[in-house]
C-alpha positions in Angstrom: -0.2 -5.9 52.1 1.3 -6.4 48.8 0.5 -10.2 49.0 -2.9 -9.2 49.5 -3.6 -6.7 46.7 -1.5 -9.3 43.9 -4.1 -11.6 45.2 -6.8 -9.5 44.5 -6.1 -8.2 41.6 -3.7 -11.2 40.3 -7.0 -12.4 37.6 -6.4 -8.5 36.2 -2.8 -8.6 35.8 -2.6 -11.9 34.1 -5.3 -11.0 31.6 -3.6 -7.8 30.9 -0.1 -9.5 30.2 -1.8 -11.8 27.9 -3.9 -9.3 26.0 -1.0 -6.6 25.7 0.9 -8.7 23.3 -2.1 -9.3 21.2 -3.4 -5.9 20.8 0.2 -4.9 19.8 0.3 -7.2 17.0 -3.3 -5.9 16.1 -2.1 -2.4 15.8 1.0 -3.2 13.8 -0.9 -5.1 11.2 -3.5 -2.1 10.8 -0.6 -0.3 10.4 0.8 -2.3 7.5 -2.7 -2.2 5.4 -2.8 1.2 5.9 0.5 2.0 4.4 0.7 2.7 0.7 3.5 3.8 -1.9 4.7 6.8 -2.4 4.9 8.6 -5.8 8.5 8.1 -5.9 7.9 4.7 -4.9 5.6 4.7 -7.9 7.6 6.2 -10.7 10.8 3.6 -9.6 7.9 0.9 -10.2 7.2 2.0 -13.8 10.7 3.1 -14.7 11.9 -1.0 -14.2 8.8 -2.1 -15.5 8.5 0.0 -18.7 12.2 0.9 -18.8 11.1 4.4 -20.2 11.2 7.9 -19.0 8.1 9.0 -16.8 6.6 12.3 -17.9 3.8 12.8 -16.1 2.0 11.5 -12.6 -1.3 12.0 -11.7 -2.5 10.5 -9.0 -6.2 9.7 -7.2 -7.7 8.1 -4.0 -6.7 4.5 -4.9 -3.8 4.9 -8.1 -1.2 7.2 -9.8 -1.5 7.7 -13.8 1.7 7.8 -14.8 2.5 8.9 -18.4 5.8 7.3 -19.9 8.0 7.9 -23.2 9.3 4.3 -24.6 12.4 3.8 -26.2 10.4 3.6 -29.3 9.2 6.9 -28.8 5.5 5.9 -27.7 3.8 7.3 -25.2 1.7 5.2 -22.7 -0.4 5.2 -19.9 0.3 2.9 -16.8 -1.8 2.2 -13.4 -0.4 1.8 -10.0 -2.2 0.7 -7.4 -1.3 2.6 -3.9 -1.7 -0.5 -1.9 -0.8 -3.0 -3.7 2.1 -1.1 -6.5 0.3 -3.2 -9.1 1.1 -1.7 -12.5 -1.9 -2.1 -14.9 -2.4 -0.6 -18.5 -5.7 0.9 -18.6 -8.4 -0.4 -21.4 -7.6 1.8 -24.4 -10.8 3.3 -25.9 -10.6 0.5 -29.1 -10.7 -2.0 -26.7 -13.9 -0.5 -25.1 -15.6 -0.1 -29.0 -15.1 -3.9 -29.2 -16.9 -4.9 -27.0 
């Protein structure tokens, strides 16, 4: 009986242990482009990359603002990308007037 129904459905079964794997790995790497940083994540980022002290983060769909106080005592404005944890300076407004 058994012999009979592995038979039968034997096409089934193999296809199903070869797709499993497969659609596994699919799911995992959706997972991994889905994930993004977290603002902590984010303010580690800028504090190594700016060595300053962060003062303020906003944050929108695809970045967080993040306001930081330099050694020097200026303040700037960093980007960080939520996928990616890119930091980017945005364009000042005298580099737009150049232009």
């Amino acid at each position: 009986m058994f012999t009979l129904w592995l038979t039968k459905y034997r096409l089934r079964i193999l296809v199903s242990l070869l797709v499993l794997p497969v659609m596994t790995t699919m799911a995992q790497q959706q997972e991994k482009k889905d994930e993004q940083i977290d603002r902590a994540q984010a303010i580690e980022k800028v504090k190594k990359d700016t060595q300053g002290r962060v003062l303020k983060v906003n944050q929108n769909r695809d970045k967080y603002k993040v306001k930081v106080l330099q050694k020097s005592g200026r303040v700037v404005s960093v980007d960080v990308d939520k996928k990616s944890g890119k930091i980017t300076k945005p364009k000042s407004s005298k580099d737009r007037d150049n232009r």
